[in-house]
C-alpha positions as CSV (number, residue, x, y, z in Angstrom):
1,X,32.2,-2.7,0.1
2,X,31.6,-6.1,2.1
3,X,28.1,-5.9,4.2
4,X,28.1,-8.3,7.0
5,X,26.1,-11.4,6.8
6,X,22.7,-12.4,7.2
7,X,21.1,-15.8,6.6
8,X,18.6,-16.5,3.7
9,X,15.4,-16.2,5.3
10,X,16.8,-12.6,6.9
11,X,17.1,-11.7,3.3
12,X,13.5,-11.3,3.2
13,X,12.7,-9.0,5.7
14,X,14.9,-6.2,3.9
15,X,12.9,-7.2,0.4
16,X,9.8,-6.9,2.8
17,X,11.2,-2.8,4.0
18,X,11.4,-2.4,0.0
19,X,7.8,-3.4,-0.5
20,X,6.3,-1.6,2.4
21,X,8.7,1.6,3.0
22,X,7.8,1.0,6.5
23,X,6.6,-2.2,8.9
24,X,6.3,-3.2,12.2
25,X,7.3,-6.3,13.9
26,X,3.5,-8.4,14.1
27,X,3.3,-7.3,10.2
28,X,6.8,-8.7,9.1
29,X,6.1,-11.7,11.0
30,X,2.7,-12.1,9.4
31,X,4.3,-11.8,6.1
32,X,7.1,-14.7,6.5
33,X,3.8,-16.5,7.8
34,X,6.0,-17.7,10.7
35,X,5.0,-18.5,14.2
36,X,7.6,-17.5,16.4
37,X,7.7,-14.6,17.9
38,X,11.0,-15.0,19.5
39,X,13.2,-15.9,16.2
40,X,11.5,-12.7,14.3
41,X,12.6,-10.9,17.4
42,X,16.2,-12.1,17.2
43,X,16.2,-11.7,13.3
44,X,15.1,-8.1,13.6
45,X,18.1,-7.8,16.6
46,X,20.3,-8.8,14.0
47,X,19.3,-7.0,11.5
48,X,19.7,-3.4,13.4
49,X,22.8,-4.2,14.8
50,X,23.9,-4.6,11.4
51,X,22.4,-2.0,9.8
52,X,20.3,-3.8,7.6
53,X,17.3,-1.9,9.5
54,X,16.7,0.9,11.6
55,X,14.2,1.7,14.2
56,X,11.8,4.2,14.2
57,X,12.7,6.4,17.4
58,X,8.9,6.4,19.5
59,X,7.9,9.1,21.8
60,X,8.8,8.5,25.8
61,X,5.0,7.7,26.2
62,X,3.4,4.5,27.5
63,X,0.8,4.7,24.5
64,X,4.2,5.0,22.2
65,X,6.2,2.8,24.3
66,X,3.1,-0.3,24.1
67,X,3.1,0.0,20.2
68,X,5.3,-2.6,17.8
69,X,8.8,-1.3,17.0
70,X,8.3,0.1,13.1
71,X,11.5,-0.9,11.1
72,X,12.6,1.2,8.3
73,X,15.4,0.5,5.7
74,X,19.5,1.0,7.4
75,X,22.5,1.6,5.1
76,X,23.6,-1.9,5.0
77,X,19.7,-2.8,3.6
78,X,19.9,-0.4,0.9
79,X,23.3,-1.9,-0.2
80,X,22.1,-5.3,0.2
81,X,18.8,-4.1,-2.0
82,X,21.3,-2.9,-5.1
83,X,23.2,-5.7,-5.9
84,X,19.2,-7.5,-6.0
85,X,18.3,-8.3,-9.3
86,X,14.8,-7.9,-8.4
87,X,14.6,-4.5,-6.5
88,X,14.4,-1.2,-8.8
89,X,16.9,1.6,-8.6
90,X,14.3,4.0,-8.4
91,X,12.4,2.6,-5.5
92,X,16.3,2.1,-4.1
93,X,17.0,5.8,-4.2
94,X,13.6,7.1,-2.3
95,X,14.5,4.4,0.6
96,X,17.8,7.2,1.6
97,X,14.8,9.7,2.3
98,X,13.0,7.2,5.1
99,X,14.2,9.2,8.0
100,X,13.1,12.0,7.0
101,X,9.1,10.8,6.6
102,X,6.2,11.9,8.0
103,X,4.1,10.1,10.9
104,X,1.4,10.4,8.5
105,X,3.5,8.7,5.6
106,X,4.9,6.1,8.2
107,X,1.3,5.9,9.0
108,X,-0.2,5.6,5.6
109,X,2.6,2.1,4.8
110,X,1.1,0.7,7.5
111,X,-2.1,1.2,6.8
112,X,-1.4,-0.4,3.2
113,X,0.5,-3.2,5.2
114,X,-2.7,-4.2,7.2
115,X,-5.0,-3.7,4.0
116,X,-2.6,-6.1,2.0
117,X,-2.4,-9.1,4.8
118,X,-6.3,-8.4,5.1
119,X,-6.8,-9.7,1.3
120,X,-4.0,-12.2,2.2
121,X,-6.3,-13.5,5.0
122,X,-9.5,-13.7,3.3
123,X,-7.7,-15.7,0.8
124,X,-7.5,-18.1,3.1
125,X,-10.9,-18.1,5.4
126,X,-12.7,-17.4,2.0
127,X,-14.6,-19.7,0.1
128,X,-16.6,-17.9,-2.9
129,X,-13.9,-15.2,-3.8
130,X,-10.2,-14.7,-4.1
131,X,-7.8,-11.9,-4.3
132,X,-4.7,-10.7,-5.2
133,X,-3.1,-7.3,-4.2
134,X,-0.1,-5.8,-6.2
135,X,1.7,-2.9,-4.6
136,X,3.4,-0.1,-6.4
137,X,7.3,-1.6,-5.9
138,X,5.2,-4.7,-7.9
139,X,4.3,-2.5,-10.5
140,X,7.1,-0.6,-11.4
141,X,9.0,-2.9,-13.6
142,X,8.4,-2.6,-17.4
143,X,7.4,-6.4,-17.7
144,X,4.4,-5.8,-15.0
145,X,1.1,-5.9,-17.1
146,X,0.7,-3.2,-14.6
147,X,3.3,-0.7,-15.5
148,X,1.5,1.5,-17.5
149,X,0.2,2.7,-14.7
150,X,3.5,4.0,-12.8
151,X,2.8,7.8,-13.7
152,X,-0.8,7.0,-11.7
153,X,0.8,5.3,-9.1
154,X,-2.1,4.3,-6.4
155,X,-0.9,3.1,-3.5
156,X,-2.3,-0.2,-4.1
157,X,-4.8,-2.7,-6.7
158,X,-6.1,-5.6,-5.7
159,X,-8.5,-7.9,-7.6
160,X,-11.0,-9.3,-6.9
161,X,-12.1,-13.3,-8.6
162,X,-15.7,-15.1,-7.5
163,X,-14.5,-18.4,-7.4
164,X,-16.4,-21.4,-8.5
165,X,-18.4,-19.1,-11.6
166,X,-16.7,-19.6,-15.1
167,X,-16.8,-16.6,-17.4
168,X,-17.5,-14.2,-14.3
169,X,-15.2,-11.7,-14.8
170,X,-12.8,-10.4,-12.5
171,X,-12.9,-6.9,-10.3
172,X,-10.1,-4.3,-10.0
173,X,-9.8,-1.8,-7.1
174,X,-7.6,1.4,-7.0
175,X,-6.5,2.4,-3.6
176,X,-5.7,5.6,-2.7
177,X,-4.8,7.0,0.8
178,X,-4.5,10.8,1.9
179,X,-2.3,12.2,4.5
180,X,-3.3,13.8,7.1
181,X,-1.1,16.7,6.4
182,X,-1.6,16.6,2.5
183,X,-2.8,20.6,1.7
184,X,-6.2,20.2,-0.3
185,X,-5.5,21.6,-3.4
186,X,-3.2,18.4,-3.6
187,X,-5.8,16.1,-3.2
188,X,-7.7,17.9,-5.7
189,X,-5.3,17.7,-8.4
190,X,-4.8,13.8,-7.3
191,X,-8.6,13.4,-8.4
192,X,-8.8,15.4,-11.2
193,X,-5.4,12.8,-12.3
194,X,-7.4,10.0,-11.7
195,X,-10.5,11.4,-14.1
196,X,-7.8,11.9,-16.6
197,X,-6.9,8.4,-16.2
198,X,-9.9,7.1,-17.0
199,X,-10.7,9.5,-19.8
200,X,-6.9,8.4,-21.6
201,X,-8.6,4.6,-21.6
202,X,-5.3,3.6,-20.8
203,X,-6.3,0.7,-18.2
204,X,-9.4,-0.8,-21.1
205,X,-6.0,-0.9,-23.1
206,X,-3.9,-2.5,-21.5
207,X,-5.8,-4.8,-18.9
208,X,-8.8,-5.2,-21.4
209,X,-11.4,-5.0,-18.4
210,X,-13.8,-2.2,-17.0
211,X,-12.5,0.3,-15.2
212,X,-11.7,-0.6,-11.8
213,X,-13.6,0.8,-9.2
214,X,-11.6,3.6,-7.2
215,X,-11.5,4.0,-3.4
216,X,-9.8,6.7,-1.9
217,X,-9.2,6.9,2.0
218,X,-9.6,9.8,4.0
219,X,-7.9,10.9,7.0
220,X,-11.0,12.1,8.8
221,X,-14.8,12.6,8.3
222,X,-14.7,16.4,7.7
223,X,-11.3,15.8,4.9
224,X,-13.9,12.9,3.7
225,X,-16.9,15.1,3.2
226,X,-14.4,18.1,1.3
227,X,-13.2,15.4,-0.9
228,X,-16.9,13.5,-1.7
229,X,-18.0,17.4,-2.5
230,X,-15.2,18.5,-4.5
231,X,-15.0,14.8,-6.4
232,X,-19.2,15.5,-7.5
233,X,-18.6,18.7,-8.8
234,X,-15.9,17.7,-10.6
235,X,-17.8,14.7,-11.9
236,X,-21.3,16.9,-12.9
237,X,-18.2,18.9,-15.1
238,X,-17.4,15.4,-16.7
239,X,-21.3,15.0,-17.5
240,X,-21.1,12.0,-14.6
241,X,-19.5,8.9,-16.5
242,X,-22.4,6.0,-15.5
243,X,-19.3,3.7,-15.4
244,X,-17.3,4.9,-13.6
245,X,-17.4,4.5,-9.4
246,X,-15.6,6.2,-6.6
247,X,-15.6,5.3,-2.8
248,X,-14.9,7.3,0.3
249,X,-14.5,5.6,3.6
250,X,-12.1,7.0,6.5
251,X,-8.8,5.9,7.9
252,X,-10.9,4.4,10.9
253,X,-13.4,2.7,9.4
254,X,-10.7,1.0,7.3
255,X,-8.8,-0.3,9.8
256,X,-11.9,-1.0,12.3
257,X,-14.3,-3.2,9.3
258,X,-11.7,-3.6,6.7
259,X,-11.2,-3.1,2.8
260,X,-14.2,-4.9,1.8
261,X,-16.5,-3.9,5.2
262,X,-19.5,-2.2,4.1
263,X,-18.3,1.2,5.3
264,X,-17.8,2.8,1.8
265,X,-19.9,6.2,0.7
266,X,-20.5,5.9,-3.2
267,X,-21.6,9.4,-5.3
């Protein structure tokens, strides 16, 4: 079937949807690094009238109605996506359940949006460190040095490099973020994964570098405070590993002071 169509930079913004799951307008601009508001606009025109992308429908509410349009994937995006050498079937085939996502999953992809164009930024303003974020459509090809670590699937790792110091090694972070709806016994059996993670020695393996330092993200304080309890307990169990370091911080706090803000509780 012939999809109608779109110039070469347009191409991007659906490889952008494939990344992401889920972006608004500021973000994709932000990520083409481009300056005018007006031709992102008429891109994104374009682009739903073709199908390529979909909006996602708001409330009838001024709060609602003042908030950037959130694009998901259309019909014409996922066919442009599987003729793309680059973009996994697998990833592909989860883009057909879009509409049928939570707010707190629509939520959560932006969240890991703003956290990834945070790096992106410091990057730039920064002049003792560096980083680099990979995102789990990066790592789900089998010739990502990352793709042992599909069946783990964070949401996101970033490293973290002080520049300027030779032979100071580099940092890895695991990001993971927790619904608002997600029932607790899932979130226990997501941490009691992670332990098993580090137990199988799978990243020293493969990365040959210390475990990276994991940071999960809660919803609220009180879903914070169950999941700092429960994660103790479960680490007294383990005989508490000395290397090994988890971080709580909230949802808020995140996207008030940052990834790297000093808003992180440690056990």
């Amino acid at each position: 079937m012939t999809i109608p169509y779109i110039t070469p930079k347009q191409r991007e913004i659906p490889k952008l949807i494939y990344k992401f799951r889920f972006l608004d307008r500021k973000q994709i601009q932000k990520l083409l690094n481009h300056k005018d508001k007006r031709r992102i606009n008429s891109w994104l025109k374009d682009l739903s009238e073709k199908d390529y992308l979909e909006k996602v429908p708001k409330d009838n509410t001024f709060a609602e109605r003042s908030k950037p349009t959130i694009y998901r994937i259309g019909i014409n995006g996922i066919r442009f996506l599987s003729i793309q050498d680059d973009c996994s079937k697998e990833i592909i085939k989860k883009l057909y359940k879009n509409k049928n996502r939570s707010d707190g999953f629509i939520n959560q992809c932006i969240l890991l949006c703003d956290i990834y164009l945070t790096l992106q930024n410091k990057n730039i303003n920064q002049d003792n460190l560096s980083y680099e974020a990979i995102t789990s459509s990066d790592f789900i090809y089998p010739k990502s040095p990352f793709h042992f670590i599909t069946n783990l699937s964070p949401n996101l790792i970033y490293k973290e490099v002080k520049k300027h110091k030779k032979g100071t090694p580099s940092r890895y972070y695991l990001i993971e973020t927790f619904e608002q709806t997600l029932p607790r016994y899932s979130i226990r059996k997501r941490i009691r994964t992670y332990l098993e993670f580090y137990y199988s020695n799978l990243w020293e393996d493969n990365i040959n570098k210390d475990f990276p330092i994991l940071k999960f993200i809660c919803p609220t304080k009180s879903e914070l405070i169950y999941t700092k309890r429960y994660t103790k307990k479960l680490l007294q169990d383990y005989q508490n590993p000395t290397d090994l370091h988890i971080r709580f911080a909230t949802v808020d706090e995140v996207k008030k002071l940052g990834i790297s803000g000093e808003i992180w509780e440690e056990i």
